[in-house]
C-alpha positions in Angstrom: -48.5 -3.8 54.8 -50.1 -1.3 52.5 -53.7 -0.4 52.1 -54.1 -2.2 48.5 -52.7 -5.8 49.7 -55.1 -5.6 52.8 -58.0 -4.9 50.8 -57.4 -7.4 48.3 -56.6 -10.0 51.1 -60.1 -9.1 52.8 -61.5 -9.9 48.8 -59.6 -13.3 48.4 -59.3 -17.1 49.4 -56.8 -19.0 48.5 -58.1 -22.2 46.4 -55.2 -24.0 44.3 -51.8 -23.6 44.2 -50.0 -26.1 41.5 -46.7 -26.8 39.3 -47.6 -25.4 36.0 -44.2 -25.5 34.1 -40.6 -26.3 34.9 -37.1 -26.8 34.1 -33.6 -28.3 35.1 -30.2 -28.5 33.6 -26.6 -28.7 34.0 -24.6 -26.1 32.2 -20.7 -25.9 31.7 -19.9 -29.2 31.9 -20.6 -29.5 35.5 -20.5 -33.0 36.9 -22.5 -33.5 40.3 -20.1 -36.5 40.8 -17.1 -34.7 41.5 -16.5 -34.3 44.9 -15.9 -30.9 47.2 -16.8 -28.5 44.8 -17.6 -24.9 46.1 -21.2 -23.6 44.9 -22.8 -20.5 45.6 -26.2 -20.4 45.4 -28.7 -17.4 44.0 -32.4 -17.4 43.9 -35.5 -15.3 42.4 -39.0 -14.9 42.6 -41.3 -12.8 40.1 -45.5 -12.7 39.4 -45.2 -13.0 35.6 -49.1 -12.1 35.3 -52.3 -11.3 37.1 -56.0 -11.5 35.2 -59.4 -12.4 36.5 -60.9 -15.0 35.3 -65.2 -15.5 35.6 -66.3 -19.0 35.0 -70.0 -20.3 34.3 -71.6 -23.3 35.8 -73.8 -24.0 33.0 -76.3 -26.3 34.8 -76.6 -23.8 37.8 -76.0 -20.8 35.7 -74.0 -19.1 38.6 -70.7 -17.4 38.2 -67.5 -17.0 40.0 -64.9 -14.6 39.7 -61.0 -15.9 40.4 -57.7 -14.7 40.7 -55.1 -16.6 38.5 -51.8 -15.8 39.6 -48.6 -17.1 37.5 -45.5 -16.8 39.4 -41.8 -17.8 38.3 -39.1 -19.0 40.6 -35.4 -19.9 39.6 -32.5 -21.4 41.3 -29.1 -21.6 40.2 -25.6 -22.8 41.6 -22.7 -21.2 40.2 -19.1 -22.8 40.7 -17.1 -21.4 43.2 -18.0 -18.2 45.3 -18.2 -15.1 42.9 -17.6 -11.6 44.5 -19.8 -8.9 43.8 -17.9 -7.7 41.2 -17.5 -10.4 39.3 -21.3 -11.3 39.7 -22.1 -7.9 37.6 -20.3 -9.4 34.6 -23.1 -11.7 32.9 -20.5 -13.2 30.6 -18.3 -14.6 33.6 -21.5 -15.5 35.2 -22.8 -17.3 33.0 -19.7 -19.2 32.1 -19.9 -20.4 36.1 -23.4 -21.7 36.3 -23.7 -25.2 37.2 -26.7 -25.8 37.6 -30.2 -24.6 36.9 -34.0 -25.0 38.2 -37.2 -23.2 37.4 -40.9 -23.5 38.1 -43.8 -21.7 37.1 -46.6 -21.8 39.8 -49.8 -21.0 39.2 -51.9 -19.6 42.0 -55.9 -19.3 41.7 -58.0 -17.3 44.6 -61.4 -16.6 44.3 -62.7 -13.3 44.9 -65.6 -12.4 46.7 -68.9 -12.1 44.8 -70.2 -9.2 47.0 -66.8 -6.7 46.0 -65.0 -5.7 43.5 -61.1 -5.4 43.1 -59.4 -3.3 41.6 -56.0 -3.2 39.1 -54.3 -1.4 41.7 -55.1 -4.0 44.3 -54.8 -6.7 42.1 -51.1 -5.5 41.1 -50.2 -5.2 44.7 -51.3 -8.4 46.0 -49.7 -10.2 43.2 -46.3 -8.9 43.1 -45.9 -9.1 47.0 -48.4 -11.7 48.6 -48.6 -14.3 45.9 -44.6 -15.2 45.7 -45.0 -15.5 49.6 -47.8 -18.2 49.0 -45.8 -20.0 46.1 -42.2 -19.9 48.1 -43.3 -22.4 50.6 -44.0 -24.9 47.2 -41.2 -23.9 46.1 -38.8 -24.2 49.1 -39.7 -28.4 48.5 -39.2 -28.8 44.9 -35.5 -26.9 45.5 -35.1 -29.6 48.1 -36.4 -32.4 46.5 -34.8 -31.5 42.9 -31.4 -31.1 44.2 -31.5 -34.2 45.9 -32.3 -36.0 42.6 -30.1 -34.4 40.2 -27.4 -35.3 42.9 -26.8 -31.7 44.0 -26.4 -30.4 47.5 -29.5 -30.3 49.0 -30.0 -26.4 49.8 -32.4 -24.8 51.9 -34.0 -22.0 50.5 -33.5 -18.9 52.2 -36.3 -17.0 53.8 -38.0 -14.7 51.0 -38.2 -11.0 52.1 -40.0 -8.3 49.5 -38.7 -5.2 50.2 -41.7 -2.3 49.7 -41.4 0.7 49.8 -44.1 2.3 51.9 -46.4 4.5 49.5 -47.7 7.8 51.0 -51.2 6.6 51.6 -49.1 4.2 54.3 -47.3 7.3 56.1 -50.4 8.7 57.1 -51.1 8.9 60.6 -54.5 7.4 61.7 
């Protein structure tokens, strides 16, 4: 874990996690009815934005600084099982999608009153802690979608964000 996301974690508590936008569809004339047909799924995860938000009690005066987080996840079965060649063709793979589902999560933290964060930390933590908090969410609605759209109910894989260390993380201690 890098410097940046371990200083921002020691700056941050988690306070709301909620479904702030979604979608589903069938595409292709795909009918869940049909029995014994072969589906490959795919999945994504991406922070769409960071900001920090400060909000005003105007009885008490006082201030708090947050973390608003808004993070997209998609899910999608396409018909059959796709090689890897095939799956670089965006034409062919769009003609096999079946079925479709997206959220938008947003995640709020509030930061420490005593510190300060920076852009750099706030970058880091969002693009790789903040999908980890969301895919748990995310991982039931998948579950619970599927299951009422008539789909195979899937169990989202494991997420695993690949970072590459930065040179501050090489150094030796």
């Amino acid at each position: 874990m890098s410097t940046l996301i371990k200083n921002a974690a020691k700056k941050l508590n988690i306070q709301h996690v909620y479904l702030s936008a979604s979608s589903l569809a069938f595409y292709n004339d795909f009918d869940p009815l049909v029995p014994n047909q072969l589906l490959t799924g795919q999945y994504m995860i991406n922070t769409v934005s960071v900001d920090e938000k400060i909000v005003t009690d105007t009885e008490t005066k006082t201030t708090q600084k947050f973390l608003r987080c808004y993070v997209q996840a998609g899910m999608r079965y396409l018909l059959g099982e796709p090689t890897e060649e095939e799956l670089k063709n965006e034409e062919l793979v769009k003609s096999r999608v079946a079925s479709e589902i997206t959220a938008v999560y947003c995640v709020i933290y509030s930061i420490n009153p005593e510190v300060k964060l920076t852009e750099e930390e706030k970058e880091e933590f969002g693009k790789t802690n903040v999908p980890y908090h969301v895919w748990t969410y995310w991982r039931e609605y998948v579950q619970n979608t599927c299951n009422r759209m008539n789909l195979p109910v899937t169990t989202v894989p494991m997420l695993v964000i690949d970072v590459a260390p930065k040179k501050e993380d090489n150094k030796q201690a």
